[in-house]
C-alpha positions as CSV (number, residue, x, y, z in Angstrom):
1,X,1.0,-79.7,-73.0
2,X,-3.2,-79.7,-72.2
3,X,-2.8,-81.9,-69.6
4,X,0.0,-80.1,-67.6
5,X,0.9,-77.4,-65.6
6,X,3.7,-75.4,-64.4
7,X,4.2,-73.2,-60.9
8,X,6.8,-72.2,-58.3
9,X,6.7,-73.8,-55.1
10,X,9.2,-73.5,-52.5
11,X,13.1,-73.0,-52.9
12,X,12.9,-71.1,-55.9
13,X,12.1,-73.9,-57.9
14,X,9.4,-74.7,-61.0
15,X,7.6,-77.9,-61.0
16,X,5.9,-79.1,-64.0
17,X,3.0,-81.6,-63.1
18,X,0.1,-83.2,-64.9
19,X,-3.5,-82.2,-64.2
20,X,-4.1,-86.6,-64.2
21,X,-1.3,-87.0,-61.5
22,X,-0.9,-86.7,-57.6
23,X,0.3,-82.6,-56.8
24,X,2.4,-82.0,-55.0
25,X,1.8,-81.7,-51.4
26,X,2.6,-81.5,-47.4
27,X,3.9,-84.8,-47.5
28,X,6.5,-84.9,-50.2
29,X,8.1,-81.7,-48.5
30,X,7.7,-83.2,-45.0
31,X,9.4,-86.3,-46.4
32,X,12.1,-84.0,-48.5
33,X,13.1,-82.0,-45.1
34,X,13.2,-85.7,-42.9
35,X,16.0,-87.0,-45.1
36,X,18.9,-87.0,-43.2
37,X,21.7,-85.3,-45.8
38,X,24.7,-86.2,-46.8
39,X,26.2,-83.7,-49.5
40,X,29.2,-86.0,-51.0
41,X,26.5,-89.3,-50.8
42,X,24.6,-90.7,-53.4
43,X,21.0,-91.2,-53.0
44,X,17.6,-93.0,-55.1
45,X,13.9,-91.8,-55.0
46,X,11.9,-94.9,-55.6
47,X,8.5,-93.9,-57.3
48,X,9.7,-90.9,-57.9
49,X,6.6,-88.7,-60.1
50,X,7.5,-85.7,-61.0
51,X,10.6,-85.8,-59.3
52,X,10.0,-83.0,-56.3
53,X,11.1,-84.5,-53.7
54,X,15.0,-85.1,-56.0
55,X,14.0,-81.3,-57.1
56,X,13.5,-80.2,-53.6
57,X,17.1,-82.5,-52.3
58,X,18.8,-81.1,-55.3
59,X,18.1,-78.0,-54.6
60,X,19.8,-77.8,-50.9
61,X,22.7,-79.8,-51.5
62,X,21.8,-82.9,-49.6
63,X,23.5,-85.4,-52.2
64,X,25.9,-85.4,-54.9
65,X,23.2,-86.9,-57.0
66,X,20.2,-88.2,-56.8
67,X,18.6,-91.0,-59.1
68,X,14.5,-90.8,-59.6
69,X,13.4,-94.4,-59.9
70,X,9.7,-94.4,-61.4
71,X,8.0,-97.0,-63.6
72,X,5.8,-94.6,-66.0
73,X,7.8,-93.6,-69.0
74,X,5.7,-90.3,-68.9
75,X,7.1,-89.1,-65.4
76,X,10.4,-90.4,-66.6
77,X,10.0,-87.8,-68.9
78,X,8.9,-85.3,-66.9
79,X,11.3,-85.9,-64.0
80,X,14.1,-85.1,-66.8
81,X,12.3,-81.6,-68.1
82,X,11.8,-81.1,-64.2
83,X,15.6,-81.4,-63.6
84,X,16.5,-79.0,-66.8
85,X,14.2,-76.1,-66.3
86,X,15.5,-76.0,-62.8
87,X,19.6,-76.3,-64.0
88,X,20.0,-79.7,-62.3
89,X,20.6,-81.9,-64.5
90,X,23.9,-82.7,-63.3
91,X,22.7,-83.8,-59.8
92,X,19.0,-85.9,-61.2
93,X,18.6,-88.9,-63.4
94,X,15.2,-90.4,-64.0
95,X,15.7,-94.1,-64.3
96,X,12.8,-95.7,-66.1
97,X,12.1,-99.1,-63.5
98,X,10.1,-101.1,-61.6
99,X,10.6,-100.9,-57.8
100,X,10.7,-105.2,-58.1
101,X,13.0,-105.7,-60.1
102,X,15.1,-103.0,-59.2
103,X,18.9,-103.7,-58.6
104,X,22.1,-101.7,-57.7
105,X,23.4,-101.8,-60.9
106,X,20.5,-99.9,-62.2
107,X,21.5,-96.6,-60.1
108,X,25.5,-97.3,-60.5
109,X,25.9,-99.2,-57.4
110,X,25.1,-98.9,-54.3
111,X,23.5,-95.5,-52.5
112,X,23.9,-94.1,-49.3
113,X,20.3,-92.7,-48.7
114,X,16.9,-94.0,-50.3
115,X,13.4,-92.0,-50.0
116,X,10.2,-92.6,-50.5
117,X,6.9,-91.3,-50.7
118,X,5.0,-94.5,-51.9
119,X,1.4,-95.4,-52.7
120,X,-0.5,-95.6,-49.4
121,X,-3.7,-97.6,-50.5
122,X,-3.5,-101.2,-51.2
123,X,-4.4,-102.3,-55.0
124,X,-8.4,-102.1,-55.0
125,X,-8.7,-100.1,-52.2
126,X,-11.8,-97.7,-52.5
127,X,-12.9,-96.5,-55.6
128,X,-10.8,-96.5,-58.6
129,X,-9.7,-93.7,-60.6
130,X,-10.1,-92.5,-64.2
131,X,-6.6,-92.0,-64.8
132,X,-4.3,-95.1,-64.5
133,X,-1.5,-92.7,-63.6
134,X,-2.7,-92.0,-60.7
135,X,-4.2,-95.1,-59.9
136,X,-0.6,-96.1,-59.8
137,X,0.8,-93.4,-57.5
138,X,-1.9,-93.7,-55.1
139,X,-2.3,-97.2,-55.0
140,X,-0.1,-100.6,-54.7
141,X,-0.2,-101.5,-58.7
142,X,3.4,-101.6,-59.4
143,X,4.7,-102.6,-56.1
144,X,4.1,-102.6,-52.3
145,X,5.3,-101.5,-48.8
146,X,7.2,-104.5,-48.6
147,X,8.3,-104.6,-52.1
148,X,9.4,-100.8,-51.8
149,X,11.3,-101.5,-48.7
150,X,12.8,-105.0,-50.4
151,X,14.3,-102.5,-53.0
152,X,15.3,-99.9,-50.6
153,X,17.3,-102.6,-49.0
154,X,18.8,-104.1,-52.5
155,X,20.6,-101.0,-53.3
156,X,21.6,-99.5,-49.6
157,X,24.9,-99.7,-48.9
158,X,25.7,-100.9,-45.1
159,X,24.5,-98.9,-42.9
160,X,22.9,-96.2,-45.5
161,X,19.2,-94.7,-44.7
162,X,15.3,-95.2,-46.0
163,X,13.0,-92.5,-45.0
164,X,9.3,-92.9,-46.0
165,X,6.6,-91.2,-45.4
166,X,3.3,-93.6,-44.7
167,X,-0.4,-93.6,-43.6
168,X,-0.6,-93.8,-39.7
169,X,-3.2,-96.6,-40.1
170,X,-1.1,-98.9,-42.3
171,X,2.4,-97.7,-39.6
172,X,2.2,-101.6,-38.3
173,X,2.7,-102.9,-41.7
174,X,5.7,-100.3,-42.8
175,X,7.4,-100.9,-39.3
176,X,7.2,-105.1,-40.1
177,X,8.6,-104.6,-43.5
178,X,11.0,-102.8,-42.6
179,X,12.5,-105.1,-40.4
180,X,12.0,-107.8,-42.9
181,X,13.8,-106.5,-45.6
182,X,16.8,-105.3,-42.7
183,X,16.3,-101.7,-42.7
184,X,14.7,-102.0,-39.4
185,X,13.3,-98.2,-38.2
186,X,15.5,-96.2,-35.8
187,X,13.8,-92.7,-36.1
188,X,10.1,-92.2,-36.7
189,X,8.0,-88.7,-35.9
190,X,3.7,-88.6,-36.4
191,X,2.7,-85.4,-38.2
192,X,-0.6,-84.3,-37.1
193,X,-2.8,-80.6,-38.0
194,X,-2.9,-79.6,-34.6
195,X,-2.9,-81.3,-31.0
196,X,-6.0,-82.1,-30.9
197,X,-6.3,-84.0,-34.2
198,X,-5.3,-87.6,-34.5
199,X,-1.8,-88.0,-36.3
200,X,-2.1,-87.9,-40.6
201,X,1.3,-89.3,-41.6
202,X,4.3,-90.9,-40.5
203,X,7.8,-90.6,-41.1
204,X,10.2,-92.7,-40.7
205,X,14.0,-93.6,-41.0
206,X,15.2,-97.0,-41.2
207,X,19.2,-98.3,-41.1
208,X,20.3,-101.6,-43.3
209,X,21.6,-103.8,-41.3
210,X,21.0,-102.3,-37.6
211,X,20.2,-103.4,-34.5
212,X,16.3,-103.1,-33.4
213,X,15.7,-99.6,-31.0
214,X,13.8,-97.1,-32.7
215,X,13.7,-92.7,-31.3
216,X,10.2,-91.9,-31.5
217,X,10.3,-87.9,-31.7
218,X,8.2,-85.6,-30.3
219,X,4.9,-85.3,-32.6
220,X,5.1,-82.2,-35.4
221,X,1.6,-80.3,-34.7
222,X,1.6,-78.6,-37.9
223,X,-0.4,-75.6,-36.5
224,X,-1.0,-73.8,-33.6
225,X,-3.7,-71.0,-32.5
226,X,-4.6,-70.7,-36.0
227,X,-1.0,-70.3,-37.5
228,X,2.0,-72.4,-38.6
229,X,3.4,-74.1,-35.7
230,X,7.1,-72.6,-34.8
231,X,8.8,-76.2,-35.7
232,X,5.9,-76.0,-39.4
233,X,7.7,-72.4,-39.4
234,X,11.3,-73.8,-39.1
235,X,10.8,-76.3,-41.5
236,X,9.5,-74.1,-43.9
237,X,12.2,-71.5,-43.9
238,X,15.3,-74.0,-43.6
239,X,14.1,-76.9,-45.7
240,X,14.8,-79.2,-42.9
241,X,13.4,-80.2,-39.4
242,X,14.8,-78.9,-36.4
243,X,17.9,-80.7,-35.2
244,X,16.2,-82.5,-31.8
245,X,14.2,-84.4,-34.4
246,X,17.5,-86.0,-35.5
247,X,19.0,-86.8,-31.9
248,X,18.1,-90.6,-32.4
């Protein structure tokens, strides 16, 4: 199609995209290699896209399957094609919802793990763009942080995990809603380019139905004297973070 494009990207994996969406980026794979894993568990993306971070899960193992929640019929699609030129069809279903109205029965009951990389800019924040699909991803249309957590919550079992990745400015907000919808964070980590840059996302784990007390990690510096930093270059190669950044 014109308004698409195909290309490897990391664990041996193709990813279709359209030249009007979001690409894929540091954050998705930051996110993908946060998630705590659980191979025999079942798990949910909620605004899901093209599906990379599933792909990316998928790919390693972490869940037995993996459903892509994503409210544009188009990505639906895609997330599906995504899923069969990569043989993992077995382990990905694009389900066509709305984050708000989103219930359990809707990803075959209740999931151990939910992730998210959601919109970060409230609805008419800064300047609007062309393409409505992207307006979407980017910005709070079809949902927001507390409405993406509120779903998080609906379909976690007891005890299951919700790991986000979020704008540092709007952290306050994700850490309230959080709470409110009773996923309250436990684990949480600032990524930042180097150490003397002020952090550019945040990650974060949250536990349905735990008590407050949250491990704040040590900060990921992405690079270091002009190269990837060794934790950037651990991540990289194993498709997860270091083990002292799960030690909550």
């Amino acid at each position: 199609m014109n308004n698409e494009k195909t290309e490897p990207i990391n664990d041996h994996l193709t990813l279709t995209s359209k030249t009007t969406g979001l690409t894929f980026g540091t954050d998705a794979y930051l996110l993908s290699a946060y998630t705590r894993i659980k191979p025999r568990g079942r798990a949910a993306d909620l605004g899901s896209g093209t599906g990379v971070i599933a792909l990316l899960c998928a790919a390693r193992g972490a869940f037995s399957h993996i459903s892509c929640i994503e409210v544009q019929k188009d990505f639906c699609d895609l997330i599906r094609r995504n899923a069969e030129n990569n043989a993992l069809t077995e382990r990905i279903t694009p389900v066509c919802r709305d984050v708000r109205t989103l219930t359990a029965d809707d990803v075959g009951g209740e999931v151990d793990c939910v992730f998210s990389n959601p919109p970060y800019l409230r609805a008419g924040a800064g300047a609007s763009n062309l393409h409505a699909e992207k307006d979407i991803a980017r910005r709070e249309v079809c949902g927001t942080i507390d409405d993406f957590c509120r779903a998080a919550a609906r379909i976690l079992k007891f005890g299951g995990t919700f790991t986000v990745v979020f704008r540092p400015d709007r952290m306050a907000e994700l850490l309230c809603a959080m709470k409110a919808a009773e996923v309250p964070p436990k684990r949480l980590t600032l990524v930042t380019a180097t150490q003397n840059h002020t952090p550019s996302l945040v990650l974060c784990e949250g536990k349905k139905g735990a008590a407050d007390g949250m491990y704040v990690t040590k900060p990921l510096i992405l690079e270091e004297n002009g190269a990837d930093s060794a934790d950037c270059q651990y991540i990289y190669e194993n498709g997860r973070f270091p083990e002292e950044y799960f030690n909550a």
